[in-house]
C-alpha positions as CSV (number, residue, x, y, z in Angstrom):
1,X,-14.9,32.2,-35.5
2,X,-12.3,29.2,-35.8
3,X,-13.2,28.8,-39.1
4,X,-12.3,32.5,-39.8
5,X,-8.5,32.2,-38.0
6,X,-7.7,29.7,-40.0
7,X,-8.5,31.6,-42.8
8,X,-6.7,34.2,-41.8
9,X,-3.7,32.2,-40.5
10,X,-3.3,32.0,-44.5
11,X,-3.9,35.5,-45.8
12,X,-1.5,37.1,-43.5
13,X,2.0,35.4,-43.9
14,X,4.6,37.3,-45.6
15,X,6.2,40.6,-45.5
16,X,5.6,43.9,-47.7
17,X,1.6,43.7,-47.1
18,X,-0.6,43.3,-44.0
19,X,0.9,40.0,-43.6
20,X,3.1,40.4,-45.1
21,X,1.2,37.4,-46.3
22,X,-0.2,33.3,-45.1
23,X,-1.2,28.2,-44.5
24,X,-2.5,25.2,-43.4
25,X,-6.2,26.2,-44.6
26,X,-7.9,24.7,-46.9
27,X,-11.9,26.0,-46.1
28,X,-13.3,29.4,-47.2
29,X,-14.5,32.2,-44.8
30,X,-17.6,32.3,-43.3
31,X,-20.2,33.8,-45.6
32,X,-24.2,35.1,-44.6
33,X,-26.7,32.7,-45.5
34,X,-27.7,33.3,-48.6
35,X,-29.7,29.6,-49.4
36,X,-31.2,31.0,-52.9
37,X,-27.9,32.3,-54.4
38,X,-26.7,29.6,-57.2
39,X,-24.8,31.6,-59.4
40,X,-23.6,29.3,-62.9
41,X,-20.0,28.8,-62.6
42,X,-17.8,31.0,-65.3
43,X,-16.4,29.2,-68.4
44,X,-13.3,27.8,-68.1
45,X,-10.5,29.8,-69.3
46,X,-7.1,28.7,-71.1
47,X,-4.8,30.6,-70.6
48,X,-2.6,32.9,-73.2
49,X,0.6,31.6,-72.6
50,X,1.9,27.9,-72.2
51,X,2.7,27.4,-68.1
52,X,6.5,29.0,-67.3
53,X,10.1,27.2,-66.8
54,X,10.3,27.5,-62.7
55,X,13.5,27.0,-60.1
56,X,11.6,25.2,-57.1
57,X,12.8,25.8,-53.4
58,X,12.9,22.5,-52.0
59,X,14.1,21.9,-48.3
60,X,11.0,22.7,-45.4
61,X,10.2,19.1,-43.7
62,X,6.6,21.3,-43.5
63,X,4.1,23.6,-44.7
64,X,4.9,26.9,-46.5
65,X,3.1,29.5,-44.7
66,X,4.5,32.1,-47.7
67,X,7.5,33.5,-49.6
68,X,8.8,36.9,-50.3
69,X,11.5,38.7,-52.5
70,X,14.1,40.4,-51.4
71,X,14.0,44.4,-52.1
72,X,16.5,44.0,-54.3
73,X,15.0,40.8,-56.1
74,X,18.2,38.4,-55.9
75,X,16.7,35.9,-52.8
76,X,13.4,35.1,-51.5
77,X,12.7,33.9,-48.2
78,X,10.8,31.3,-47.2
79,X,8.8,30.3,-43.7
80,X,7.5,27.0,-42.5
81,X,5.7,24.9,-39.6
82,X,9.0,23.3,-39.6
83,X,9.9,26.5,-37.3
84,X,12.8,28.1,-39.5
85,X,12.8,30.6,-42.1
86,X,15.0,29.9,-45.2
87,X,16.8,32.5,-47.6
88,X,17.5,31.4,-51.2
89,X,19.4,32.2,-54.6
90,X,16.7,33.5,-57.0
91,X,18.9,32.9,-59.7
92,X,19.7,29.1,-58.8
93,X,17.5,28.2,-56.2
94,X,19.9,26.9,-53.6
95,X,19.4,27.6,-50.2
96,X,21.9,30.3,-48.7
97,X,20.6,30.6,-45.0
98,X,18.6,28.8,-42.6
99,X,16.8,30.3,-39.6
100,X,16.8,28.3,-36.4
101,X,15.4,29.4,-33.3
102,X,12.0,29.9,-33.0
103,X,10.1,27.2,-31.1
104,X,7.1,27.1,-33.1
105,X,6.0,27.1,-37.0
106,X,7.0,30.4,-38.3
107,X,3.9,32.1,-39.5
108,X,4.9,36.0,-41.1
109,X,8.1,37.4,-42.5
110,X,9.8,40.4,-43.7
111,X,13.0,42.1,-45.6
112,X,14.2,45.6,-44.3
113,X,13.9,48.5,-47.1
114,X,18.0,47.7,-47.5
115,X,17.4,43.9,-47.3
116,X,20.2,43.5,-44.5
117,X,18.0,42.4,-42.0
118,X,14.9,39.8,-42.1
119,X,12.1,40.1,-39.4
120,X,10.4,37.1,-38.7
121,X,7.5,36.1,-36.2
122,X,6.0,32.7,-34.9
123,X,2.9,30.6,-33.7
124,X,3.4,31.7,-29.7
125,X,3.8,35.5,-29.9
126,X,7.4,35.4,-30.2
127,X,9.1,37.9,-33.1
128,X,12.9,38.3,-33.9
129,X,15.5,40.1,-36.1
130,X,18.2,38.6,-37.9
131,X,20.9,39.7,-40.1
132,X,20.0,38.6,-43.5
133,X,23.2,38.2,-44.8
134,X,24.7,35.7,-41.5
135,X,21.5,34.4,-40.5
136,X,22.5,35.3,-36.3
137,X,20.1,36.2,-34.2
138,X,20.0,40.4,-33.8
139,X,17.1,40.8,-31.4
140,X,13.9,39.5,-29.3
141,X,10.8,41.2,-30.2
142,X,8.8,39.7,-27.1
143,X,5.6,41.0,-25.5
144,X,2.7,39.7,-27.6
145,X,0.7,36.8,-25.3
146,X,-0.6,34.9,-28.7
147,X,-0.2,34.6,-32.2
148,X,1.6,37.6,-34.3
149,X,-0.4,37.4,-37.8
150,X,1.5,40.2,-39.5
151,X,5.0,41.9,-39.3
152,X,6.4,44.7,-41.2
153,X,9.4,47.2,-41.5
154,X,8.4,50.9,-42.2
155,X,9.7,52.0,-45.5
156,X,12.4,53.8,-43.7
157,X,13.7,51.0,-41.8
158,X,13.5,52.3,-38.6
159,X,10.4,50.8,-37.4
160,X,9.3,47.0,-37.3
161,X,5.2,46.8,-36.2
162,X,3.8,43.3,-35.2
163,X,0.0,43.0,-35.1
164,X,-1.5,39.7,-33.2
165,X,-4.4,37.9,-32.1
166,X,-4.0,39.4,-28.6
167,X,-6.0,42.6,-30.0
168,X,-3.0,45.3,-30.2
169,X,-0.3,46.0,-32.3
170,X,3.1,46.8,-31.4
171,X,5.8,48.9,-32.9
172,X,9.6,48.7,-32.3
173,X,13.1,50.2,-32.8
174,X,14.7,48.0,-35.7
175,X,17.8,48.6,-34.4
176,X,17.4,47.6,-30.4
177,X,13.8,45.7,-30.3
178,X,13.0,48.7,-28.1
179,X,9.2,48.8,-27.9
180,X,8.1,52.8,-28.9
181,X,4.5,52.2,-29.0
182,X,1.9,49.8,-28.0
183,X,-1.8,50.1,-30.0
184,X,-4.6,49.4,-28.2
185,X,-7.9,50.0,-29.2
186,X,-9.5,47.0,-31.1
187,X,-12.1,44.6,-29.5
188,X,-10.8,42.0,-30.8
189,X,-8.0,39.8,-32.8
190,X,-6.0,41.8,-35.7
191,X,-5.4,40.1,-38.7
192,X,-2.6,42.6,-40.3
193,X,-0.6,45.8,-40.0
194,X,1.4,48.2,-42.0
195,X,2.7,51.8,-42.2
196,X,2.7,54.5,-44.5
197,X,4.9,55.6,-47.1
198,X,6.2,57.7,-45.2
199,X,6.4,55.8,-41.8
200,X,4.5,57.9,-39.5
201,X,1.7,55.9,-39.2
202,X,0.3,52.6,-39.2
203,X,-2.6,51.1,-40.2
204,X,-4.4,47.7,-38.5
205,X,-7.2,45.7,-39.2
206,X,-9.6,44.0,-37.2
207,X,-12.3,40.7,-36.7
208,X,-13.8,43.9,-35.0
209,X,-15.0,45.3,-38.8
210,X,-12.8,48.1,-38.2
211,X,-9.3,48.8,-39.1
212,X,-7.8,51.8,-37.4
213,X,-4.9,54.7,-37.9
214,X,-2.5,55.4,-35.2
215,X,0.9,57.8,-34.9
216,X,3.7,55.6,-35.5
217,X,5.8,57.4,-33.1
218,X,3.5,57.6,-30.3
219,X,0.7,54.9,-30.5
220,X,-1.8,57.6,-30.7
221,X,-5.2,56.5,-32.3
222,X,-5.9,58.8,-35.0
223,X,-9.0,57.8,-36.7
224,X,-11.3,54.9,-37.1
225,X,-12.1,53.2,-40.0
226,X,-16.2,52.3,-40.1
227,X,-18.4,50.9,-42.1
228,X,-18.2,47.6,-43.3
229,X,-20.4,44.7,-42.1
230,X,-17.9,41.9,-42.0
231,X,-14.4,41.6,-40.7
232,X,-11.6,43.5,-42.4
233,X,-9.5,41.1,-43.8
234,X,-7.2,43.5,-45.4
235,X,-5.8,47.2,-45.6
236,X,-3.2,49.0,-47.6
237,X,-2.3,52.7,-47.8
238,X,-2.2,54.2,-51.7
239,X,1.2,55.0,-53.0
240,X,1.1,58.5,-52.4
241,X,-0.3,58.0,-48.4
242,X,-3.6,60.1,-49.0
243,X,-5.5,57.4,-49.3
244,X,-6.5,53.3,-48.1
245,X,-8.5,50.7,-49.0
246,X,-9.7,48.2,-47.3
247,X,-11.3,44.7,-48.1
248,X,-14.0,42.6,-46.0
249,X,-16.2,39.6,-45.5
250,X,-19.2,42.0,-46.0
251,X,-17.6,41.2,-49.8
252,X,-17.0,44.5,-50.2
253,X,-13.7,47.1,-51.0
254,X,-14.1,50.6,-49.5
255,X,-11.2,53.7,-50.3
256,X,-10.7,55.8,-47.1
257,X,-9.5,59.4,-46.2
258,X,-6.9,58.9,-43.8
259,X,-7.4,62.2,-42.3
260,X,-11.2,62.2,-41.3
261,X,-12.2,58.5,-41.8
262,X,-14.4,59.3,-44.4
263,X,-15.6,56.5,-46.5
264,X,-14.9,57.8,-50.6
265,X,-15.8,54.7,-52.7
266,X,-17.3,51.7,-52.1
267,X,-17.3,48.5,-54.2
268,X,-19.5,45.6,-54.3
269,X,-19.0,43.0,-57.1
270,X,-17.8,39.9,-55.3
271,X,-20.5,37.4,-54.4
272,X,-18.6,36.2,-51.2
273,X,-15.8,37.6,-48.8
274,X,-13.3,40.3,-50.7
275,X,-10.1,39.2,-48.8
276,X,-7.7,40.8,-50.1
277,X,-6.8,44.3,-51.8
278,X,-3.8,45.8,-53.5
279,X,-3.0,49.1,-55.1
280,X,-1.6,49.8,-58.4
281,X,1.8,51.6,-58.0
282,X,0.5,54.8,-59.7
283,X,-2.6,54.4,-57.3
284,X,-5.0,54.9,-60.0
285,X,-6.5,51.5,-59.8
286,X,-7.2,49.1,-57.3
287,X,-7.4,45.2,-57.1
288,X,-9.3,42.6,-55.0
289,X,-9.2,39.1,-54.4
290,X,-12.4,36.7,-53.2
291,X,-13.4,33.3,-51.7
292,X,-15.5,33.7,-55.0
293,X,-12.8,32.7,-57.2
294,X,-12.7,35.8,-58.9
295,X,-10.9,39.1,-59.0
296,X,-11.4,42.3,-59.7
297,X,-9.7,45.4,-60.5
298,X,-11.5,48.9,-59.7
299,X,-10.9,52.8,-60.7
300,X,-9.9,54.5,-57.0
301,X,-11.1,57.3,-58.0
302,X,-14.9,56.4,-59.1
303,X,-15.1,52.6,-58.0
304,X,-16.0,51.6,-61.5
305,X,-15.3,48.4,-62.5
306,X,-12.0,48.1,-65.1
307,X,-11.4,44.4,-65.4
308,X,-13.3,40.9,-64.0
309,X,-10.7,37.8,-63.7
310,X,-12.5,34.7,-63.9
311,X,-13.0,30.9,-65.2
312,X,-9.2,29.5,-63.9
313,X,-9.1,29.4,-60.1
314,X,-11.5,27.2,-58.6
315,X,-10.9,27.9,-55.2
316,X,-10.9,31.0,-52.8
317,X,-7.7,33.6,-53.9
318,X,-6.1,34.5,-50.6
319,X,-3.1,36.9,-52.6
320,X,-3.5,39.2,-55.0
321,X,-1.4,41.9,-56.4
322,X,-0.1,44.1,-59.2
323,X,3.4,43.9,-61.0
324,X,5.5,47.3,-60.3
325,X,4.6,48.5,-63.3
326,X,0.9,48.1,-63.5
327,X,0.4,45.8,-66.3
328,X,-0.1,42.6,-64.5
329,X,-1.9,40.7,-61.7
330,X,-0.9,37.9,-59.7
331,X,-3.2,35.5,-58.1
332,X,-2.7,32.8,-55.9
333,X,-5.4,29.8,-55.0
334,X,-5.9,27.1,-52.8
335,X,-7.1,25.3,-56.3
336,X,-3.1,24.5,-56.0
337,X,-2.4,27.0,-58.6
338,X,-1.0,30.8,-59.5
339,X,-2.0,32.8,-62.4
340,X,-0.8,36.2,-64.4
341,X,-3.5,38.5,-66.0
342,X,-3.9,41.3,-67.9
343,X,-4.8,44.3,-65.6
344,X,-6.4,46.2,-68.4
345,X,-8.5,43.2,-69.8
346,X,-8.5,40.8,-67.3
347,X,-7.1,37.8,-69.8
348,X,-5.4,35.3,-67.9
349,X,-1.7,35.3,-69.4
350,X,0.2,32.1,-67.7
351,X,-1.5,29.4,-65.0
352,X,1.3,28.7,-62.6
353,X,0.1,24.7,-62.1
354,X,2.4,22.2,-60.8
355,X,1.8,22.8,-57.0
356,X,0.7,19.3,-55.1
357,X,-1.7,21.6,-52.4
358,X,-2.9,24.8,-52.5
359,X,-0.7,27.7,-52.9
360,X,-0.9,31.1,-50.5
361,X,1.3,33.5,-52.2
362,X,1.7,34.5,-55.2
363,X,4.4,37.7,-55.6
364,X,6.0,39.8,-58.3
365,X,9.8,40.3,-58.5
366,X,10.9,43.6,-58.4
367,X,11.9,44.1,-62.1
368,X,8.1,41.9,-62.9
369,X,9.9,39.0,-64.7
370,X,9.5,36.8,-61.9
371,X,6.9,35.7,-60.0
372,X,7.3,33.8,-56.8
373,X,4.7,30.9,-55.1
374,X,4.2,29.1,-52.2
375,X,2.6,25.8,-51.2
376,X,1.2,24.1,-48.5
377,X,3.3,21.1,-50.4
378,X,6.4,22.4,-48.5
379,X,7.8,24.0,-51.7
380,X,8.4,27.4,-53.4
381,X,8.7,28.1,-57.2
382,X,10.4,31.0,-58.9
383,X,8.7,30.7,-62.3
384,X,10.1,33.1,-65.1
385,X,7.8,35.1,-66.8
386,X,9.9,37.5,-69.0
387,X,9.0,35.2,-72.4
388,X,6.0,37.8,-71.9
389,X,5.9,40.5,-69.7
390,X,6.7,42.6,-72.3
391,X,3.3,41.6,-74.1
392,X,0.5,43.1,-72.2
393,X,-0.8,46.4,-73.7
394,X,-0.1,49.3,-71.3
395,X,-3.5,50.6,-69.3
């Protein structure tokens, strides 16, 4: 179980996702024994496109435990072991603010909808709000006993949830640090949580193989996720709210009804632990990430397979996700690189490689030109992509 919270301690860093996402890990989850399976590696891949010009964020005396955009794509933030969070010009890549105050390595992060105020959490339970455009102290978020692995705004910025190792997740007024809600229900440590579109509820995963769907407003449990063999490692509600997916060390990606709980698609592919999932913004497709080195992107609707990613990471992908407008993936390795693909065929674009340890995030700018890394080498690169994100044929 170690083993696995490490692992997790990666995947689960930085804002806008179930951690909002992730570091110092460098050992893949836990797979079933399994002493026959010697699958031939994949051919290695070059990629399409020379590597990209990058602006690197220099200035953590310590890891990166992930990096994030701002919603309006002109900073990204940064968080360390160092204990501070950092906010940075995107377009220069100096450092505008520094966060100071938390008394242990900052582990998750996250920008409000409006990107005025940053939301950041820490190794010893402890969360905070700051003004993102001052870097002073707004509020405590205090109540968790151990380690918060996720933190989140609702869309509507009214809401901040915090999910932890203590087994519950907590939601709270952005604007006082009032606590509205306190879910309890899982058996055991949750590695992520986020809310809906449309910020009425929330959804948390579990090392319990469960994740669960609770009324943001009151804490009410509203239905159970169940099914899968293995730990959830991630969850995500589809654009539109009507549906999530879900991703596990069973190696598996299910698509859920919110409403009942009923399982509608279930994907097998990956030949170890699926531990990460994103949607597409029009929802029609689905992407995962694996400790197999591979990724994969899905139909929602019917689970068939659309596109394999393979033959450049050599090490387990902890991030994954699509550009705004569907065209591209993003991948992030502890092999010490990043990569851009193809959604539709799955052709690797651009390796990000320059990294000296592995790299936990991987992230689109808003307008897709950009795309934004971060190391366990205690830097962050902004590498520009717009040479060719026009190029990629439209799915």
């Amino acid at each position: 179980m170690q083993k696995f919270l490490t692992t997790f301690a990666c995947l689960m860093a930085i804002s806008g996702s179930l951690g909002p996402v992730s570091p110092a890990i460098a050992q893949d989850v836990p797979q079933p024994a399994n002493t026959n399976e010697k699958a031939a590696p994949p051919p290695a891949v070059t990629a399409k496109y020379p590597t990209p010009t990058f602006v690197e964020l220099a200035g953590h005396t310590a890891d990166l435990w992930g990096a994030s955009f701002s919603p309006d794509g002109k900073r990204a933030v940064t968080i360390s072991s160092d204990k501070t969070a950092r906010i940075w010009d995107v377009a220069t890549g100096a450092s505008l603010l520094t966060f100071s105050g938390h008394d242990e390595a900052v582990r998750t992060a996250a920008f409000s909808p409006d990107g005025s105020l940053l939301a950041t959490a820490c190794r010893n339970g402890k969360a905070k709000l700051w003004n993102a455009g001052t870097a002073a102290q707004v509020v405590d978020l205090e109540g968790h006993p151990e380690m918060v692995e996720s933190i989140a705004f609702s869309p509507d910025g009214a809401k901040v949830v915090t999910a932890s190792r203590d087994s519950t997740a907590r939601v709270w007024d952005a604007k006082t640090g009032a606590l509205i809600a306190t879910l309890t229900g899982h058996s055991e440590w949750l590695s992520g949580a986020e809310f809906s579109p449309d910020s009425k509820r929330v959804i948390t995963t579990s090392s319990d193989k469960t994740a669960k769907v609770w009324d943001a407003a009151t804490g009410k449990l509203e239905v159970t996720l169940e099914g899968h063999d293995g730990l959830v490692t991630s969850a995500t509600f589809s654009p539109d709210g009507k549906r999530i997916a879900t991703s596990s060390s069973d190696k598996s990606a299910r698509i859920w009804n919110p409403e009942d709980g009923k399982s509608l698609v279930r994907v097998d592919g990956h030949s170890r632990a699926a531990l990460r999932v994103a949607f597409s913004a029009d929802g029609k497709r689905f992407v995962t990430s694996s400790s197999d080195k591979t990724l994969k992107v899905w139909d929602a609707e019917t689970g068939a397979a659309v596109a394999t990613m393979q033959g450049v990471h050599k090490r387990l992908i902890p991030r994954v996700m699509f550009s705004s407008d569907g065209r591209f993936v993003a991948s992030a390795s502890h092999d010490k690189t990043a990569a851009v693909w193809d959604a539709a065929t799955g052709e690797a674009l651009a390796i990000l490689k320059g990294h000296a340890k592995e790299v936990d995030q991987a992230q689109f700018s808003p307008d897709g030109t950009k795309v934004l890394t971060a190391s366990f080498d205690r830097t962050a690169r902004i590498w520009d992509i717009s040479s060719f994100a026009g190029v990629a044929a439209k799915p």
